[in-house]
Residue, then its C-alpha position, 0 to 999 in steps of 0.5 A: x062213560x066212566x066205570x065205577x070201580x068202587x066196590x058197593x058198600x057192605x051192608x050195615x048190620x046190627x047184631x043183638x046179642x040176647x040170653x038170660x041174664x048173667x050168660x055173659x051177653x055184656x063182657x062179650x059184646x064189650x069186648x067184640x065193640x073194642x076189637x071190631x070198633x063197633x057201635x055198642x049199646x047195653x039195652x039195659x039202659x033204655x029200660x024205663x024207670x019202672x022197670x029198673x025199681x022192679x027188678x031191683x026189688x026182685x020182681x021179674x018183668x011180664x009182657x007189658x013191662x017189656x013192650x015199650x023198651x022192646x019198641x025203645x030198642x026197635x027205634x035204637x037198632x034203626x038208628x044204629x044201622x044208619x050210622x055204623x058198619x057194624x053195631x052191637x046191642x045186648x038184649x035177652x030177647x027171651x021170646x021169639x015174639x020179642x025179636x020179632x019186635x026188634x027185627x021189625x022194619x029192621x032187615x039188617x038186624x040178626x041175633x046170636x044167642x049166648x046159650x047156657x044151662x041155668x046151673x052155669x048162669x047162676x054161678x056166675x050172677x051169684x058172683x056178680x055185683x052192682x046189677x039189679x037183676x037179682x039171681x033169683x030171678x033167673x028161674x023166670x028168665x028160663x021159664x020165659x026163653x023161648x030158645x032159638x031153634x033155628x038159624x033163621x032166629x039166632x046164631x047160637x054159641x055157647x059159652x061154656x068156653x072161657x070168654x075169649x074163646x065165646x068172644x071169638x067165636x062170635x067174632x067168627x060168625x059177624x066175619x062170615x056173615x061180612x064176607x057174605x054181605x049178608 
């Protein structure tokens, strides 16, 4: 009888990287999906056209706006596990119960929570352009955060440090978490 010596494969793990709008959730996943070669998707761009008019014409999103981008991201987080090691998503995810949405029937699915204070975050949309989420909708996006407390819902990194060093220290976390085949 032949023995395998193949080493079993590393579970396939998809990461959301979720925050209020204007942490920086995009340049850092940008940046990690050149350096590990991973798949990445902006879930920006699952948002139904409704959505998208509303935030451009400054108004925040409730609940029932998010439910079917939130189900759009679920299905986007099962396929992306299928087809790449290592899969990168950007979402806020600002309530628990929102990542709950995501999380279902993904198990290979984690979050890592781009943490800042609001005078930080308003700096940097305030210098931002071609987005149509408007700075002044920022206040609602912190009223609506639900902050992750513990590691068992987000690893959390803050991003204070220049980007490089946030990227990094992301970089670190999804590594560890390879090497643990968690």
């Amino acid at each position: 009888m032949e023995e395998n010596s193949k080493r079993p494969a590393a579970p396939r793990r998809a990461y959301v990287l979720m925050g209020v709008s204007g942490c920086g959730k995009s340049a850092v996943a940008s940046a990690l999906a050149r350096d590990l070669n991973a798949a990445f998707l902006d879930g920006d761009f699952l948002h139904p056209r409704r959505n998208i008019e509303k935030m451009a014409a400054g108004q925040p999103l409730d609940d029932d706006d998010r439910a079917p981008w939130l189900r759009a991201l679920n299905d986007a987080a099962f396929a992306m596990q299928r087809t790449s090691e290592v899969s990168l998503i950007v979402c806020s995810a600002l309530k628990k119960s929102y990542r709950d949405v995501l999380r279902e029937g993904n198990p290979g699915l984690s979050f890592i929570y781009l943490q800042g204070d609001y005078d930080v975050i308003e700096q940097r949309l305030l210098a931002r352009q071609g987005h149509f989420q408007k700075s002044g909708m920022l206040r609602s996006q912190f009223e609506a955060l639900e902050e992750p407390l513990d590691e068992a819902d987000a690893h959390i990194i803050d991003i204070r440090p220049p980007l490089e060093q946030v990227v990094a220290s992301v970089r670190r976390h999804i590594e560890a978490q390879a090497r643990q085949g968690a």
